[in-house]
C-alpha positions in Angstrom: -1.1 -5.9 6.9 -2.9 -3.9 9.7 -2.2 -0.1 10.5 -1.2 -1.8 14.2 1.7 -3.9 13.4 5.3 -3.3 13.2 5.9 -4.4 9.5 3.2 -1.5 8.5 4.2 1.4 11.3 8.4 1.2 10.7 8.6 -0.3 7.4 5.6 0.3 4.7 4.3 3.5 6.6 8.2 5.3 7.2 8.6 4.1 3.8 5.8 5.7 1.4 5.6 8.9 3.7 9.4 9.7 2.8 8.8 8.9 -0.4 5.8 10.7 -1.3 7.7 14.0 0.7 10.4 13.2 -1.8 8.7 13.1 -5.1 7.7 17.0 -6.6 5.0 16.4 -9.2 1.5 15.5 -7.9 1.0 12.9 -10.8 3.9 11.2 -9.5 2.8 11.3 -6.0 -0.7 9.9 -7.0 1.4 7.1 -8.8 3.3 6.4 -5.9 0.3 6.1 -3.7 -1.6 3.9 -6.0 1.8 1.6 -5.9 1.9 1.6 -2.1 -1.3 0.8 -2.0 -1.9 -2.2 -4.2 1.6 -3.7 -2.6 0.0 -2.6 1.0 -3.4 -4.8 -0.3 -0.9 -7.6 -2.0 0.8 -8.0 1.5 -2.3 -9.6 3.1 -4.3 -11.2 0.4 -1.7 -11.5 -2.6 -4.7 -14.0 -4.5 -7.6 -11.3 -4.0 -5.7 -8.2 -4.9 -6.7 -9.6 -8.8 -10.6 -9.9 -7.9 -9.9 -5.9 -6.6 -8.2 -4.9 -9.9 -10.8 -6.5 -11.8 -13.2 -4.6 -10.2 -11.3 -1.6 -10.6 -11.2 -2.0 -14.5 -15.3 -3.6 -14.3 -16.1 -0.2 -12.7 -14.1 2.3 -15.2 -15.8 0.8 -18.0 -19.4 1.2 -16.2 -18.0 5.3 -15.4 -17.6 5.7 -18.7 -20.6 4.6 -20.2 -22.5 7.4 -17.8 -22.1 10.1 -20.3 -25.1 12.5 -21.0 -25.7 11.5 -24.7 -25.4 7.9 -23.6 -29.3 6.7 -24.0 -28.6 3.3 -22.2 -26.8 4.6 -19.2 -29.8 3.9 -17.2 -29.4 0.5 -17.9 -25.5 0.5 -17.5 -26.5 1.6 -14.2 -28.4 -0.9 -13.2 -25.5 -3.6 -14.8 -23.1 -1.7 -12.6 -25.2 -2.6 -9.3 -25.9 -5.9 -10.2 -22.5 -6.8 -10.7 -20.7 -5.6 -8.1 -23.3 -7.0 -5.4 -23.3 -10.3 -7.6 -19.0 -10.4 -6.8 -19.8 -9.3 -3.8 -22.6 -11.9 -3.1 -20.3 -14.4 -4.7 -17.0 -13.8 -2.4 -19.2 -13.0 0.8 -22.6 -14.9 1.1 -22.8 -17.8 -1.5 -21.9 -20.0 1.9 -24.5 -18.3 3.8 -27.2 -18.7 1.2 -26.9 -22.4 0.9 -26.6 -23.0 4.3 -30.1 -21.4 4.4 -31.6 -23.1 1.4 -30.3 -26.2 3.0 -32.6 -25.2 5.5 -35.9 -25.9 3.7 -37.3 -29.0 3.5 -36.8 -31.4 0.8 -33.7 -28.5 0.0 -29.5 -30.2 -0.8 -27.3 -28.0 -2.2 -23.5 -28.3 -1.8 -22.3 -25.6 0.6 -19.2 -23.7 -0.8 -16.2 -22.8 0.7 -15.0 -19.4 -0.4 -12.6 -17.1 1.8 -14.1 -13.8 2.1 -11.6 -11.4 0.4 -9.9 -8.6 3.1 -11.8 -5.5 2.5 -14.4 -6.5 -0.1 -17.2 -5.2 1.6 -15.7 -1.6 1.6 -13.9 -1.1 -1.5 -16.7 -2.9 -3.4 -19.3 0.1 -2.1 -16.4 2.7 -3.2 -16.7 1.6 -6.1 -20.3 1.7 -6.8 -20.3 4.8 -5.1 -17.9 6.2 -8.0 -20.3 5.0 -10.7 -23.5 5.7 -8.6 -22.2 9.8 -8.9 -20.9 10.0 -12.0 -24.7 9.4 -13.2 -26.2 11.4 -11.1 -23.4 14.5 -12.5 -21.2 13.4 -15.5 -18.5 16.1 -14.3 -17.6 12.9 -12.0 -16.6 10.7 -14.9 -12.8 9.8 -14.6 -11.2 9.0 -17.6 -7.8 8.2 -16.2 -7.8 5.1 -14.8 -4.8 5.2 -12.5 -7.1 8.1 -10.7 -10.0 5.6 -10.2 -7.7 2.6 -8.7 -6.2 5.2 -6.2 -9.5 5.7 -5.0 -10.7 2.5 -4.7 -7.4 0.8 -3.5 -6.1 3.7 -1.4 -4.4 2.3 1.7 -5.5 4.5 4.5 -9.6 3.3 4.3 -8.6 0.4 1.9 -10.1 -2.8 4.4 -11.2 -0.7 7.5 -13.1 2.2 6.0 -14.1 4.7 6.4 -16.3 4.4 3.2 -15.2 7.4 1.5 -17.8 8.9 -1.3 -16.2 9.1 -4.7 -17.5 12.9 -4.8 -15.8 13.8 -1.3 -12.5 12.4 -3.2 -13.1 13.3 -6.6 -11.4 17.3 -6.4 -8.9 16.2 -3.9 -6.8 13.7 -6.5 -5.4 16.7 -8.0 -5.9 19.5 -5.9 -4.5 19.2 -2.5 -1.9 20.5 -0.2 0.2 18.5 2.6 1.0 21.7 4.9 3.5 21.0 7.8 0.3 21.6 10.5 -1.8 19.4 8.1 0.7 16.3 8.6 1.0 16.9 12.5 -2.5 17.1 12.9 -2.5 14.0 10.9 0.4 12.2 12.8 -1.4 13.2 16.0 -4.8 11.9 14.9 -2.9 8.4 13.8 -1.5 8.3 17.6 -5.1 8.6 18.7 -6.2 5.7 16.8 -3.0 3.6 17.3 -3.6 4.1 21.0 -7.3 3.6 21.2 -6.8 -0.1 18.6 -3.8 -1.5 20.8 -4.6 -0.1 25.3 -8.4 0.2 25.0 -9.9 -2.2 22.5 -7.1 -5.1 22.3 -7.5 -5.5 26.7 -11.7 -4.9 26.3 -11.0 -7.8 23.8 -9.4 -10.3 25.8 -12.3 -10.3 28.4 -14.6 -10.8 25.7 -12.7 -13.3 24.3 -12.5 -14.8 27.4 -16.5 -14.8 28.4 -17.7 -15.7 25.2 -15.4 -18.4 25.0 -16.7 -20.2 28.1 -20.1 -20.4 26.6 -22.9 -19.7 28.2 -23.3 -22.7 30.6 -20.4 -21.4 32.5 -21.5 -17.9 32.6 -22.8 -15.9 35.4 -25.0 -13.0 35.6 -21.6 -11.2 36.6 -19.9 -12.9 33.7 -22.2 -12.2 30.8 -22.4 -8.8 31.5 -18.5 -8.0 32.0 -18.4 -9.7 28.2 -21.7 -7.7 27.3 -19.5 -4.0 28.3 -16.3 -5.3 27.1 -17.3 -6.0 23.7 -19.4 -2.7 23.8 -16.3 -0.3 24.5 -14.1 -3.6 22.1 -16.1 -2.7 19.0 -16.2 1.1 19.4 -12.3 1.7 20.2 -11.6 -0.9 17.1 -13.7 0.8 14.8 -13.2 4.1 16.2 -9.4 3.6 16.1 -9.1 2.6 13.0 -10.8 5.4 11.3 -9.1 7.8 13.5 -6.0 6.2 12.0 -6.9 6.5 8.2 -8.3 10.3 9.1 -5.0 10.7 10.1 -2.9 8.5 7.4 -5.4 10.2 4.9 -4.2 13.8 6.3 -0.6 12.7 6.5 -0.9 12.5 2.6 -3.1 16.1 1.7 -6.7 14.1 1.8 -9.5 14.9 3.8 -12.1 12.4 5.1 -14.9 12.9 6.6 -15.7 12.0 10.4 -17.2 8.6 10.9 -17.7 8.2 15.1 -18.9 10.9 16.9 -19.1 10.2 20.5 -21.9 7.4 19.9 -22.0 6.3 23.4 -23.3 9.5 24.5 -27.0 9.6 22.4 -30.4 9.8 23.7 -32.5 7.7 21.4 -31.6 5.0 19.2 -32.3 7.9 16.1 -29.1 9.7 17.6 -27.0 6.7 17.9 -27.3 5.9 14.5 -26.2 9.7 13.0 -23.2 9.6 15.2 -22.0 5.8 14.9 -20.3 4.5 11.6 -21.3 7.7 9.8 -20.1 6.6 6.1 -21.8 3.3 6.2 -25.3 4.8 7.3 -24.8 7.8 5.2 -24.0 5.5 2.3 -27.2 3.7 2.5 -29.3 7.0 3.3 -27.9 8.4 0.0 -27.9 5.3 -2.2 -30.5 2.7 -1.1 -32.7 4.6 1.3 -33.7 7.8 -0.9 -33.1 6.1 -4.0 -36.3 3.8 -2.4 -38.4 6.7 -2.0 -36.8 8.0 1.6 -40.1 8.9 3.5 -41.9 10.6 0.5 -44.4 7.5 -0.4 -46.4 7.3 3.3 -46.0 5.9 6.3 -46.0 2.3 5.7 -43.7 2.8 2.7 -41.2 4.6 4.8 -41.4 2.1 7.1 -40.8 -0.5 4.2 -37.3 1.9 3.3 -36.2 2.0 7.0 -36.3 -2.1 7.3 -35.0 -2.8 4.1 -31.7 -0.3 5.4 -31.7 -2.0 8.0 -31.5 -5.2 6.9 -28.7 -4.3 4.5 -26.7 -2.8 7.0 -26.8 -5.7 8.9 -25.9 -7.9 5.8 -23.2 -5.5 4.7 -21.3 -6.5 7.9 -21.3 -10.1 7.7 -23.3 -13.5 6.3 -24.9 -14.5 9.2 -28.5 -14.5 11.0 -27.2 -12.6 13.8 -26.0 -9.2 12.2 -29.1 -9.2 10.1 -31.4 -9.7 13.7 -28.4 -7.1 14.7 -29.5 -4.3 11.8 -33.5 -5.3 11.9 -33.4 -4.6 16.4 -31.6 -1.0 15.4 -34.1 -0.8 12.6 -37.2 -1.5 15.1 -36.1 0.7 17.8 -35.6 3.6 15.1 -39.1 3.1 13.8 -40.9 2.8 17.6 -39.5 6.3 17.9 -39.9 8.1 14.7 -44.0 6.8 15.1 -43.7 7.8 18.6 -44.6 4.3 20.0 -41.5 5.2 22.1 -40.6 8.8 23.1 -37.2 9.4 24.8 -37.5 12.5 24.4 -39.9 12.6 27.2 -38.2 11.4 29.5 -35.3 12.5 32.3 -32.2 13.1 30.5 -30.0 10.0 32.7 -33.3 7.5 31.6 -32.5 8.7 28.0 -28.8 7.6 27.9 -29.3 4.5 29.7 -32.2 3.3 27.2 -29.9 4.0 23.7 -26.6 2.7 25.4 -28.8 -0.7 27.0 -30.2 -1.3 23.6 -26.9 -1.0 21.8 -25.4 -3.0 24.5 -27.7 -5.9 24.3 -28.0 -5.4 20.2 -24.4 -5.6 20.3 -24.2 -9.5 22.0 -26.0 -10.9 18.6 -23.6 -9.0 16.8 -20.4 -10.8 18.8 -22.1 -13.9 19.5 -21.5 -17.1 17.4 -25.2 -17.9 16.4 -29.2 -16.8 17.3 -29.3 -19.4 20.0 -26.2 -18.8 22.1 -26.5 -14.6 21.8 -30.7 -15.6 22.9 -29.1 -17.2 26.0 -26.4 -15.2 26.8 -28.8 -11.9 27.5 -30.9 -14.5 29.5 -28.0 -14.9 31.4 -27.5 -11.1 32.0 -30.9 -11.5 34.3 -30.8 -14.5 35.6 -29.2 -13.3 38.9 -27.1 -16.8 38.8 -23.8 -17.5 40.1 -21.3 -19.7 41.9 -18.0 -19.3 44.3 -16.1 -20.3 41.1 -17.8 -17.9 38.5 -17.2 -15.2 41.2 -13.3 -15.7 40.8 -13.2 -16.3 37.2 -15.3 -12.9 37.3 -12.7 -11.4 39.3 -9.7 -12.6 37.5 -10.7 -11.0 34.6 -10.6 -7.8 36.8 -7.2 -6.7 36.6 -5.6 -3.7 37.5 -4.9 -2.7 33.6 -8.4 -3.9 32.8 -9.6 -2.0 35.3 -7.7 1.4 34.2 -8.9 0.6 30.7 -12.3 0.7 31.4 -12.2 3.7 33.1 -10.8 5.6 30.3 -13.0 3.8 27.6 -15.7 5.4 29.9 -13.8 8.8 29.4 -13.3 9.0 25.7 -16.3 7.6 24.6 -17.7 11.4 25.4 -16.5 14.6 25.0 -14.6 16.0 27.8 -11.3 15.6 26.9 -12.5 17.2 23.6 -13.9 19.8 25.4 -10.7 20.4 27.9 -8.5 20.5 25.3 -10.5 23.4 23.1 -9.9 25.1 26.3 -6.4 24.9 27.0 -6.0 25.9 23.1 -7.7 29.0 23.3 -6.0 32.3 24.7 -2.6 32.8 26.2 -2.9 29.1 26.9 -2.7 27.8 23.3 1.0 27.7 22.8 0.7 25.6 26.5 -2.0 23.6 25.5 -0.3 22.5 22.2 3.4 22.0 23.8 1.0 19.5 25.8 -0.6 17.5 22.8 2.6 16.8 21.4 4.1 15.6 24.5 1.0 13.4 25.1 1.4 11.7 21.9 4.6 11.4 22.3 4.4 9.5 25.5 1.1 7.7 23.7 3.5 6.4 21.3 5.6 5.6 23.4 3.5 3.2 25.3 2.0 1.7 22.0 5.6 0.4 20.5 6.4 -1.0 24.2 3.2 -3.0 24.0 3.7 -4.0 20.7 7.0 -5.1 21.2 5.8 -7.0 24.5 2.1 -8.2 23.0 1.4 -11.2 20.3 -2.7 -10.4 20.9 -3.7 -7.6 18.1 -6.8 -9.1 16.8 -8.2 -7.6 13.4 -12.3 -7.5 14.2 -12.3 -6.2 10.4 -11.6 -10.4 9.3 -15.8 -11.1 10.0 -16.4 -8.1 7.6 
């Protein structure tokens, strides 16, 4: 079930938030949550939702054993890690690491088949996230394990993040408010994510779609790179929108969650793009792989060690395949030329400084889409090989339709701040009560428009399935 369908926005969604408005007792809302939520994971992948519980119960055993007076919870630790990546390893990359063996000579192994589990990437990092703080600070032990399955299974960031750190969600299982302002804001923020997943990113999709399916001996320099910017402004809206949506879902229900996309498209070095785009995942390995390494304490070379091996993970962590890992280790290499100052954008005119970080996430970005190593090698070879034929020309301009068109121009306007910006204004002074009378109304109309597309569209693809 995905937060843009109908069975999840007028059935499960109406559902749990009249029911959660219904029930007094914040125990029994908690319950109800963590009943939603396991039915909400059930829904989609009614055979994983067991690997998920056992995890669940794996976990609260490992949380316990991190006591103070517990002389082996060092060790425990260590288990904890170790199993959780080995399920994770398991459900997610035993395919991909026989298909490499395979590669070495003299190597047969039998390749299995295993379907990657909805969501395992995320709510397996939850997880070790819980036991990861409650040895750094026992106070974070839960005892109550009903508490520790709502965090790991709740709905809202369940298979689309954001990764939510067990210490950010720790105070708020008991101790939160749902204030009618909270819940708007919240509704508001869901219509902002709803609108970005289904107008922006679904129409940047099907011209991807459409030029990466016609592989790269029918591609044109025009071609390749109207796939090239439509998966750039695809990916961001997707992940963008769905995070704005469990912000939103999460606020709808008295949580806070942190930001995780701020304006990424609008950095000036590769170091900037990387603390404003999928802020819980690189946050997650800053605080539990990269410092836990050493961080940049041990020297140049070691630091430069730490930085790669992030990298590499983060690359991993979104998929088993050659091309996110060349994906992470390009971000990794661009960060290190300019933290050693091989590469200085801050020198340089502030339009060269945009154009650098959004050309190297743009091109990093066609590994990331593209099916293997070879094909994404020779589809940025085609985005300078100033080619093209009469017949690539109109495919090109088929693709350039008057609603793709209008899409791209407001993917161009809310990848940066200035509706942000506009609308602080028009909130501030006698023009507040204006300017908030015109919010509502816009998501309204936004709303609107989404339920008339979804009614009228079958193409809502779910970029979180390669995760």
């Amino acid at each position: 079930m995905v937060f843009s369908s109908p069975v999840f926005l007028f059935i499960f969604m109406t559902s749990v938030f009249v029911l959660y408005r219904l029930i007094p007792t914040i125990t029994a809302k908690n319950v109800l949550l963590l009943i939603f939520s396991i039915a909400f994971y059930t829904y989609g992948e009614p055979k994983a939702v067991v690997l998920m519980l056992i995890s669940i119960a794996m976990n609260y055993c490992f949380g316990l054993a991190m006591k103070k007076e517990n002389k082996a919870r060092k060790p425990v630790l260590a288990l904890a890690v170790i199993a959780n990546l080995t399920m994770l390893g398991i459900f997610k990359y035993a395919g991909f690491a026989a298909d490499m063996l395979n590669r070495l000579p003299f190597v047969t192994v039998s390749v299995p088949r295993i379907a990657l589990p909805i969501g395992i990437s995320f709510y397996t990092f939850q997880a070790m996230s819980y036991v990861i703080d409650a040895y750094k600070d026992p106070k974070y032990i839960q005892r109550n394990l009903y508490k520790l399955a709502l965090y790991i299974t709740f709905f809202p960031q369940l298979v689309a993040g954001p990764i939510v750190k067990y210490y950010d969600f720790a105070d708020q299982i008991d101790r939160r408010t749902t204030t009618p302002e909270m819940t708007a804001q919240g509704i508001r923020r869901f219509i902002v994510g709803l609108s970005k997943k289904l107008l922006i990113a679904n129409t940047m999709a099907l011209a991807a779609d459409y030029v990466y399916g016609l592989g790269t001996d029918g591609l044109s320099m025009g071609l390749a790179w109207l796939g090239a910017v439509s998966y750039l402004f695809q990916i961001f809206f997707d992940f963008s929108g769905y995070s704005d949506m469990a912000i939103g879902l999460g606020k709808m229900f008295g949580f806070t969650f942190r930001e995780n996309f701020n304006y990424p498209y609008i950095s000036q070095s590769m170091q900037e793009f990387w603390r404003r785009w999928h802020i819980s995942v690189s946050t997650w390995f800053k605080e539990y792989l990269y410092i836990p390494l050493g961080g940049n304490r041990r020297g140049k070379v070691r630091t430069a060690l730490n930085k790669l091996a992030v990298f590499f993970c983060t690359g991993l962590w979104h998929g088993a395949s050659l091309n996110f890992i060349v994906w992470g280790l390009l971000n990794g290499a661009f960060m290190m030329l300019e933290s050693y100052g091989i590469l200085k954008p801050a020198n340089w005119l502030k339009p060269f400084r945009h154009v650098y970080a959004v050309l190297v996430t743009l091109l990093a970005f066609v590994f990331f889409r593209a099916d293997d190593l070879p094909t994404a090698c020779r589809f940025i070879g085609k985005m300078f090989s100033f080619s093209g034929s009469s017949a690539q020309t109109s495919m090109l301009l088929s693709q350039l339709t008057p609603m793709y068109l209008i899409m791209l121009m407001l993917a161009v306007i809310f990848s940066t701040p200035v509706v942000k910006v506009i609308g602080k204004k028009l909130s501030a002074g006698k023009g507040a009560a204006a300017g908030e009378v015109c919010s509502y109304a816009v998501s309204l109309v936004l709303l609107a428009v989404c339920i008339l597309t979804l009614s009228s569209a079958s193409y809502n693809p779910f970029i979180y399935f390669r995760f």
